[in-house]
C-alpha positions, 0 to 999 in steps of 0.5 A, a space after each residue: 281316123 288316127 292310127 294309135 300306136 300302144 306304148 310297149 311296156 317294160 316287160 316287152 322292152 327288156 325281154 329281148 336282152 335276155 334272148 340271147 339265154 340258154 336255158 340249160 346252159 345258164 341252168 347248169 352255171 347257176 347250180 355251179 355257182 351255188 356250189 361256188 358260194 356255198 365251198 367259198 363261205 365254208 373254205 373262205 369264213 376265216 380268210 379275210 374277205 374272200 367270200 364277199 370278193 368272190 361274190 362280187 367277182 361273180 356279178 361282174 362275170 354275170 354282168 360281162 356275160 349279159 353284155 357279151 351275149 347281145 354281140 352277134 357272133 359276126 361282130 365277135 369274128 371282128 374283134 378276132 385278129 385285134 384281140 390276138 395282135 394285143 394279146 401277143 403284143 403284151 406277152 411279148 411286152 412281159 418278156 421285155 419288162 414284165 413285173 417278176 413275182 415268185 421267180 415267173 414273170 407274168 404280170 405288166 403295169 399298164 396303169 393297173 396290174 394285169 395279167 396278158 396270158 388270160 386273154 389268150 385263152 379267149 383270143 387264141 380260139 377267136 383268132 383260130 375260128 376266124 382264121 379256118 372261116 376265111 378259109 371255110 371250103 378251101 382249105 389246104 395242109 398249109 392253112 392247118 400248119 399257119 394255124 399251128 404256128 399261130 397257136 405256138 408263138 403265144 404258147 411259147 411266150 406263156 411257158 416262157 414266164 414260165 406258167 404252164 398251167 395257162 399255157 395248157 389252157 391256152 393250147 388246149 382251147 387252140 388244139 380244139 379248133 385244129 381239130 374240130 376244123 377237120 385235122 385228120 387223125 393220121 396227123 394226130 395219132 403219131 403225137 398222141 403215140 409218142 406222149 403214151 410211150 413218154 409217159 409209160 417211160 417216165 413211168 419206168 424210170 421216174 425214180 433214178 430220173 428224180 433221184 440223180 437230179 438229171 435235167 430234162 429238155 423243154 422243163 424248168 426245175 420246178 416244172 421238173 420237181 412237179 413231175 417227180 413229186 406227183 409220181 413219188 410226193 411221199 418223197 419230201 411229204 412236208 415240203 414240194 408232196 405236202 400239197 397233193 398228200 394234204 388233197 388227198 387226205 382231205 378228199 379220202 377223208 370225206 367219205 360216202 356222205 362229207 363230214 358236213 358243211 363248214 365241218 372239214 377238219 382239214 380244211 378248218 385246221 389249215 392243213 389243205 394249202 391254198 384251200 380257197 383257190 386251186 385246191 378247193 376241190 378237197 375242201 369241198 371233198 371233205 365237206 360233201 363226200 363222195 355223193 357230192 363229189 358225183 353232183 359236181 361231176 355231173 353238174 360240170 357233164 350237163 355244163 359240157 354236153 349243152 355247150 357241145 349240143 350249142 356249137 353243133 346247132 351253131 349256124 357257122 364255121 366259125 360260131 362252130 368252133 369258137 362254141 367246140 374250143 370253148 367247150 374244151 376251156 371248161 373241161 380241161 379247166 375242171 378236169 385238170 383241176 380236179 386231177 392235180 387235187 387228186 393226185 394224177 396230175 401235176 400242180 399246175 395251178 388251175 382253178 376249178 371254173 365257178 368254184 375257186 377264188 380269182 378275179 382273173 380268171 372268173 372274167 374269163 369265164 364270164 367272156 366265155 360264157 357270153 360267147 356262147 350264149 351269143 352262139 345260142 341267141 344267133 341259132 335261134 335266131 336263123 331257125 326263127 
């Protein structure tokens, strides 16, 4: 008697490409990008076109996040030293005949116009979780300082441009592998010591620094003015203060409850600069309040904590801490972010991840996510 084989039907051929979906995890994003939508129509409406080009750099995040979540991690850990050895090549290609805008030298014409500093933010941890998986059982102090040295020489390249926000985020993700490899704490904590006491110090003397204009090593000028207008930006409220005074106002004004959707008068009137980019946190503060402020919060809490509990099931050294570094992307994202709008850290020009316009950087956060969602697919997998 023949043997009849059933047609498997649409729905059983394409289940298996939403496999590799967190539940929670793309729960969390989807209520991001909602706020993302929903501060973008209201911040964006007179803006040109930013509310429909924002929409469509979320599909393509989306439809690079699909795609990345059907790569195993192993074939990820592949792509780790060429990714790396690219990334580092245009920095160093930049520096050479970089295109310069704005006085910073960060973007370079290989047919379209790019920007090579983003892809180290995915690269860097890549490189760093292959290099401590090569070396998972083994490893020595030496391995902990190639580690470091890797991390420095794109990092020095980025603050050379010079774009300190990128290369915080660049160094943050590669810190967090360092750590989350096994650094041990009487290595950390003497760095850690010395950035409180320079800070309290910069606290204390902050105002004769500023006011006689004295240079500071390691900063460019406006790295400088960025620096002494977060501790004083009453000093020049109309020009290098005007931003952090405008967010704060705006955040302030918004109360317990917002003025409501597409009601922000600071926001409406032009007075919160770059309202549709890094600062669309006091957009949204003006519009939602302190209630919708805590939402955020707690959606950008759920979106940190799943991913921690993800690299914590994740099945390797290397799916680890790829999973922990990019954990750390998202916060230090929101975190600076919503500090430098706030008043407690330096302009920097970091977006609010899913909420601020930009093509760039949305991209990236959709490598990341299909990262994770890979991690989440191959536990699942192993435990199966």
């Amino acid at each position: 008697m023949p043997v009849i084989f059933e047609r498997p039907t649409l729905m059983q051929r394409v289940l298996p490409w939403f496999q590799g979906f967190d539940g929670p995890l793309a729960f969390a994003v989807f209520i991001l990008a909602g706020i993302g939508l929903l501060t973008m129509y209201s911040s964006g409406y007179d803006h040109g076109t930013r509310f429909i080009d924002h929409s469509r750099n979320m599909l393509i995040a989306g439809f690079i996040m699909f795609v990345v979540a059907q790569v195993p991690p192993q074939r990820l850990m592949a792509l780790a030293v060429p990714l790396y050895v690219l990334g580092v090549t245009l920095l160093i290609a930049v520096a050479v005949f970089g295109i310069t805008k704005k006085g910073a030298r960060r973007w370079i014409n290989v047919g379209v116009v790019i920007q090579p500093s983003e892809l180290l933010k995915i690269a860097m941890p890549l490189m760093l979780a292959w290099w401590f998986q090569k070396r998972e059982g083994q490893l020595r102090p030496l391995d902990f300082l190639v580690a470091g040295a890797l991390l420095a020489l794109p990092v020095g390249l980025i603050m050379k441009q010079p774009d300190l926000g990128t290369s915080l985020l660049v160094l943050a993700a590669g810190l967090s592998v360092i750590f989350f490899a096994g650094l041990s704490w009487k290595l950390i904590l003497p760095p850690v010591a010395l950035g409180v006491i320079g800070v309290l110090l910069l606290v204390i003397f902050e105002p004769e620094l500023c006011a006689a204009g004295v240079d500071w090593p390691l900063l460019h000028d406006y790295q400088q003015q960025r620096v002494c207008t977060l501790l004083d930006p009453w000093r020049d409220p109309l020009g290098k203060g005007f931003h952090i005074i405008q967010g704060m106002i705006a955040i302030g004004s918004g109360g317990l409850i917002g003025k409501g959707f597409m009601q922000g008068t600071q926001t409406h009137l032009e007075f919160i600069p770059e309202r549709t980019t890094d600062f669309i946190f006091a957009a949204y503060s003006e519009e939602f309040g302190l209630l919708g402020n805590l939402f955020l919060l707690a959606a950008f809490l759920f979106l940190v904590l799943r991913c921690l509990a993800i690299a914590l099931e994740a099945p390797t050294l290397f799916a680890r801490l790829l999973a922990g570094a990019i954990t750390m992307i998202f916060f230090t994202y929101a975190f600076v972010n919503m500090g430098m709008v706030s008043g407690i850290l330096p302009v920097v020009g970091v977006p609010l991840p899913f909420i601020s316009y930009g093509g760039t950087a949305m991209v990236t956060l959709g490598l990341a996510l299909g990262m994770m969602m890979s991690i989440a697919k191959s536990k699942r997998l192993i435990q199966s």
